[in-house]
N, C-alpha and C positions, 0 to 999 in steps of 0.2 A: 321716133321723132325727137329731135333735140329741143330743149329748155325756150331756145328763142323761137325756134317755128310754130312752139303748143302757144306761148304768149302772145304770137301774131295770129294764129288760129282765134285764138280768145278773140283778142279785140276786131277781128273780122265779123268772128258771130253773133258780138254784140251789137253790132251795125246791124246785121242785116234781124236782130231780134227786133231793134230799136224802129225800124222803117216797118216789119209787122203791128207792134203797135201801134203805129201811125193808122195802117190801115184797119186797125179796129177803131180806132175814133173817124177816121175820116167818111166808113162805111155804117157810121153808126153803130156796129155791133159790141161795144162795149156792155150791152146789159144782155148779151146772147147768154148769159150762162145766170140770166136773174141777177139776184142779189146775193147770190152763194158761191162763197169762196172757203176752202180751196178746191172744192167740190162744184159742177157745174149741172143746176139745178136742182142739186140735193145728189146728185150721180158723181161716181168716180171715171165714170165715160157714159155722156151722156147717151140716148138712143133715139135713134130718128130722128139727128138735129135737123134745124134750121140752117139756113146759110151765115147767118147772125153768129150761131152758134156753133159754127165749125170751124168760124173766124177765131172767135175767141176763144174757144178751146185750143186750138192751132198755136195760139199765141200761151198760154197758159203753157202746154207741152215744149215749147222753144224755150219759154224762160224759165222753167223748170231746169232743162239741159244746162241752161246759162249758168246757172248757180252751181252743179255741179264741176265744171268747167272753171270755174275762179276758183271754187274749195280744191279742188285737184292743183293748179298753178297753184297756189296758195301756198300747199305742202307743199312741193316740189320747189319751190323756191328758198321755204324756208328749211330745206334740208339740206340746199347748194352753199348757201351764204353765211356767214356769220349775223350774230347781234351786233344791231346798230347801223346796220348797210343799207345803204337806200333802198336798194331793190326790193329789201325785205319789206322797207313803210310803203313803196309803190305795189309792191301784193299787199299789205294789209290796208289800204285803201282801196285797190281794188275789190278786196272782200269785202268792207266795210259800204262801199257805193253801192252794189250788185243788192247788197241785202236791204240797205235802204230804197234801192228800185222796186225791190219786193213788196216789200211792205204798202210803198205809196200804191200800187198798185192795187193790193188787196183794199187798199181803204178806199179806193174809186168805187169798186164794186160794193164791200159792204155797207157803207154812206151812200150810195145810189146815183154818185156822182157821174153819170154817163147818159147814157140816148140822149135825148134832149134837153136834160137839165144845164140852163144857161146862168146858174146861180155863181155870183163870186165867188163861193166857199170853189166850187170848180174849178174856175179863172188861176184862182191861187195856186191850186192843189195844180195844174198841168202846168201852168211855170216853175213852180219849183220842181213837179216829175224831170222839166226838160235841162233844168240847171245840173238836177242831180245827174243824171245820162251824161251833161258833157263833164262832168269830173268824172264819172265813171273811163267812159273814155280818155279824157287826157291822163288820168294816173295810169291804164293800161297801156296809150301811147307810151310813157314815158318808163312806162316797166319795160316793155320790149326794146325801146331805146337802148337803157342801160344794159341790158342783159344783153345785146347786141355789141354796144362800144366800151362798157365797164362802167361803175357807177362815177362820176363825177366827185371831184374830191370838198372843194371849197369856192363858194361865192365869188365873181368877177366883176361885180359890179357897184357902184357908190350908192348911199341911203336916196340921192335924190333918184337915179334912178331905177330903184327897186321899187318907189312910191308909182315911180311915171310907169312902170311897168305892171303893178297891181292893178293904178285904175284902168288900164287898158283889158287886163283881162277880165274885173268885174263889170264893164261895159260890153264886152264881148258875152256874160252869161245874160245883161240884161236884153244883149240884142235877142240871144236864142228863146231868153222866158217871151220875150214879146211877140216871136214867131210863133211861139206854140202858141199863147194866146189870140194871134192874129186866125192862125190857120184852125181853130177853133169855136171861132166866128165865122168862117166862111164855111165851117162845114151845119154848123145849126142856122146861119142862115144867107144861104144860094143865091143871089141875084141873075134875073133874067137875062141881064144887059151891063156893059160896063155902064152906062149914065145910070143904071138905079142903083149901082154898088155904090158909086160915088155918092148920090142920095144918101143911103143909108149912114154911111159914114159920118153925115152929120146931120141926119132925122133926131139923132135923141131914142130911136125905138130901143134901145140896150147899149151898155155900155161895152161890151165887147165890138158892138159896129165904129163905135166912137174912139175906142184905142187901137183899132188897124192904122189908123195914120201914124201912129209913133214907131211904129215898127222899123219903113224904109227911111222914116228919118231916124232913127237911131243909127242904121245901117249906112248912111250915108254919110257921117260925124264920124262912124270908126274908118270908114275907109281914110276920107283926108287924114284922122289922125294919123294912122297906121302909114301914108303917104311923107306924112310930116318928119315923122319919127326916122323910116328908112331916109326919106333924102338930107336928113339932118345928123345922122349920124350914125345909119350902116352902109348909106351907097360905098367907102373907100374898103370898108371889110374885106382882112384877105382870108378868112375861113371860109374856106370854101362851100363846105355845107351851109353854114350860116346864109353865103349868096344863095345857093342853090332851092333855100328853103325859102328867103326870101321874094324869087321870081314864081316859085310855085306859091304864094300864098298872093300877092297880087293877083296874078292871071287868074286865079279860082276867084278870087272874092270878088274883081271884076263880071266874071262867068255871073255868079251867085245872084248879082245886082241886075245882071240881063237876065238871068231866069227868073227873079222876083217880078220885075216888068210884067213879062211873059205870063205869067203867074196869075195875075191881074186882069190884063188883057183876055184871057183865055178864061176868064170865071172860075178859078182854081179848081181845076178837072182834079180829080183823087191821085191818076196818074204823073200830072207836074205837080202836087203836093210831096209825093214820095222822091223825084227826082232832086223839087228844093228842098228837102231836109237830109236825102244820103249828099249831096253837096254840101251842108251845112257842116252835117257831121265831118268829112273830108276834112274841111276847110276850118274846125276847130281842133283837129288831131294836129292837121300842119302849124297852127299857130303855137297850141303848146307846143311842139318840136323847135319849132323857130324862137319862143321864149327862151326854152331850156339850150339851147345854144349860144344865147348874148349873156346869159345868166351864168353859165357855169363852164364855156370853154372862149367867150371874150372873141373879139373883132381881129386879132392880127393872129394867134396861134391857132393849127388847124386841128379841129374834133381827133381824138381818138378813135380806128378804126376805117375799113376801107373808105372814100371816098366817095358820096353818091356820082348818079352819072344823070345829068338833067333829061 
């Protein structure tokens, strides 16, 4: 296996690591292994678990792999490249995110930060888990990129718009921290019916019911921007990836607004939880890619490397 297939392997099985722990918070099984980590109830394999407990052991053993799997990329890239190369700070971020996943993680469990506990200290700790995940992701997007088309050499873009392109993507992590803390409310607490969701959303009974509204309106601020933005000054781009990225992040992000609807409508069943967060994930791998294109190969010269095919 060559250098760019192990780096798309990576960032494949970190997705689909990423959507298992969804389904231990969403199944509640985040306390299936107690409060003992990295041990799961004082066991190095537990016995006779629970369903609770096969979850999150399942999850434990996957992101165990994961961490493996970036330390291996990690060398192997740094034995390709020179000092100083991008590729190489795009693996030592990825190493760096991967281990900080770890950690937040063990601290869920050790702090007891799971089943039912609906405490802030929580709220906090699974938005920033969810911020960390998508730079974990976009630096591994953006390793495979390069190691695909070569690292990119120097900046193409002016100060005002590196500003206008930062707040877009710190709005883009605050949409994702808001999802996780959205879909962490709907999983501690169910509503019956769409009219008592809505109730609850401004009962006052917790403050997680009461910040589910900012979520789609966050999401619906970045879309017109993101609207703005292209019809203001990528629609005449003759990079072609740049188009190509740009129609695939529309149509997704459009998708992502109809399945948040959906989402809703449907009392967030576990199953369209896991669909809108691997669309999420998608849809934030393609916007880094589509930054890293206006940023470092510019609107009228074409990317280095074969050409995508839409």
């Amino acid at each position: 296996m060559s250098l760019r297939k192990f780096s798309l392997f990576v960032l494949i099985y970190n997705v689909l690591v990423i959507l298992i722990g969804a389904l231990v918070r969403a199944t509640g099984s985040g306390a299936g292994c107690g409060s003992h980590w990295p041990t799961c109830n004082g066991q190095v394999i537990p016995t006779s678990p629970q369903l609770e407990t096969m979850i999150e052991f399942s999850h434990r053993i996957t992101s165990g792999l994961t961490i493996i799997f970036v330390l291996l990329l990690f060398i192997w890239v740094f034995r390709m490249y020179e000092k100083k190369s991008k590729v190489r700070l795009a693996a030592l971020f990825v190493l760096i995110f991967i281990i900080f996943e770890a950690l937040i993680g063990a601290g869920l469990v050790l702090f007891e930060l799971t089943g039912e506990n609906s405490s802030l200290t929580r709220a906090t700790v699974i938005a920033l888990h969810l911020v960390n995940t998508f730079l974990l992701l976009g630096s591994n997007a953006l390793l495979y990129e390069w190691i695909s088309d070569g690292e990119p050499k120097k900046l193409l873009i002016n100060r005002n718009a590196r500003q206008l392109f930062i707040l877009i993507f710190i709005l883009f992590l605050l949409l994702g921290a808001s999802g996780a803390i959205t879909a962490l409310g709907d999983t501690l607490f169910p509503a019956a019916s769409l009219s008592e969701g809505i109730e609850q959303d401004f009962s006052g009974e917790n403050f997680l019911l009461q910040l589910r509204i900012y979520h789609p309106i966050f999401a619906v601020f970045i879309g017109l921007g993101l609207f703005i933005i292209y019809n203001n000054f990528l629609k005449k781009s003759k990079n072609q990836r740049l188009n190509i990225y740009s129609r695939y992040l529309a149509g997704l992000f459009l998708l992502q607004l109809f399945l948040g609807v959906f989402n809703v409508i449907l009392l967030a069943p576990i199953w369209m939880q896991l669909i809108h967060l691997l669309l999420a994930d998608i849809v934030w791998i393609i916007f880094i890619l589509w930054i890293n294109q206006i940023v470092f190969y510019g609107l009228s010269a074409s990317s280095p490397g074969k050409p995508l095919s839409p």
